[in-house]
N, C-alpha and C positions, 0 to 999 in steps of 0.2 A: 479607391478601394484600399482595406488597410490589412493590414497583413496579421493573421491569430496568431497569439504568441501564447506558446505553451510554456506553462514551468509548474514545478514542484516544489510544495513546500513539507521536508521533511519530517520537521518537526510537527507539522498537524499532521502527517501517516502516521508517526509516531501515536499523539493524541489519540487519536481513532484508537489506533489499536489497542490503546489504554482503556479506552471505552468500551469496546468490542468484549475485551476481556472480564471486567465487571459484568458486562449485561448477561455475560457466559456465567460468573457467577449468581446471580442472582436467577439465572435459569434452573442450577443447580439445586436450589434452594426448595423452588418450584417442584421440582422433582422430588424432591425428598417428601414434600407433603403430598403430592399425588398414590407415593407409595403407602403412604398409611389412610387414602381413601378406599383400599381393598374393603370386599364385604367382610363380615364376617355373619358368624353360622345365625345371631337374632337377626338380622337385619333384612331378612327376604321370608322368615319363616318357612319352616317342614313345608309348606305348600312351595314357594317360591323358592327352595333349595333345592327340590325335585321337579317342579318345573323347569329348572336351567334356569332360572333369573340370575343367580350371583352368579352364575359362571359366566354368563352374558355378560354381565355389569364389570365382572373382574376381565374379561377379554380388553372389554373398551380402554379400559384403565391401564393394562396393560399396553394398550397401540399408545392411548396419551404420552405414557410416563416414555415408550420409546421414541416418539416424535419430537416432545419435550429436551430428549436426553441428544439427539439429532441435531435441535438447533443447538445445543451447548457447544458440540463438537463444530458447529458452520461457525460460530461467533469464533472460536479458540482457532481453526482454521484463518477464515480471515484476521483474525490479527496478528498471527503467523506471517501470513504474506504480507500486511503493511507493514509490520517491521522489518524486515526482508528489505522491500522495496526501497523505507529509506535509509536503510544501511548501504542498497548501490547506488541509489544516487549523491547520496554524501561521498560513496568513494569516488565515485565518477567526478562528481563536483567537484571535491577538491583532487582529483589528479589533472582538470583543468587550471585549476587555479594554480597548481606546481608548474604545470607546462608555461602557462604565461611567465611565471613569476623568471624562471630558470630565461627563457629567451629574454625576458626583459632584461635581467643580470648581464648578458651575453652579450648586447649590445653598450656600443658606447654614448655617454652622454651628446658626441655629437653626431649620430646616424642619418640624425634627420633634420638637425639641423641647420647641413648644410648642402641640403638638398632642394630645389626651389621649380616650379612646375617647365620642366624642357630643356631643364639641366641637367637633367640623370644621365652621366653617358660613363659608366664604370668602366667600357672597354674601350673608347673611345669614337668606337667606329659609329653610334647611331646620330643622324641628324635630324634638324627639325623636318617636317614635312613640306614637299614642295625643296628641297633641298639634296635630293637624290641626285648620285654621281657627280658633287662637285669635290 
């Protein structure tokens, strides 16, 4: 069995959110021509302007152009949060990479290398096993 390994690639959050934010604009866009598909007064005629058609028609029009203007704001959100996101994992990441870097400084070239598997004994006192109390 093998073990999931999760990671993050910042720089495609990044991208995303690059993306995100175009499609926000061109949503925009969207909206602006929806605004100029209101009725106007020829377009349903004296019968259909007193029957309620354009005001029906302009209702609709009006939920689209708000629905429309909804998703602009979910796209601008989400690329809010994925840049966000890879601003803390990059700080994260590299405040791991500081942490290695500084203990690696901190040790000496020979730490480990002269240390060899059942000869670790810094205090003196530990022995091999099977070797208690002598």
């Amino acid at each position: 069995m093998t073990a999931d390994v999760f990671t993050v690639n910042p720089g495609a959050l990044v991208a995303k959110a690059g993306y995100d934010e175009q499609r926000a604009g061109v949503i925009d866009s969207l909206q602006q021509q929806i605004t100029k598909a209101r009725a106007s007064e020829d377009c349903f005629g004296v019968i259909g302007m007193n029957a309620g058609f354009a005001t029906g028609y302009d209702d609709m029009v009006t939920n689209v152009e708000e629905n429309v203007g909804k998703a602009a704001e979910y796209l601008r959100s989400a690329s809010d949060r994925l840049t966000a996101s890879a601003e803390e994992y990059s700080f994260v990441d590299q405040g791991w990479a500081d942490t290695f870097s500084q203990a690696s400084a901190a040790m000496s070239d020979r730490t480990f290398a002269t240390v060899n598997p059942g000869t670790a004994d810094p205090g003196g006192g530990l022995r091999r096993l099977g070797q208690e109390g002598r």
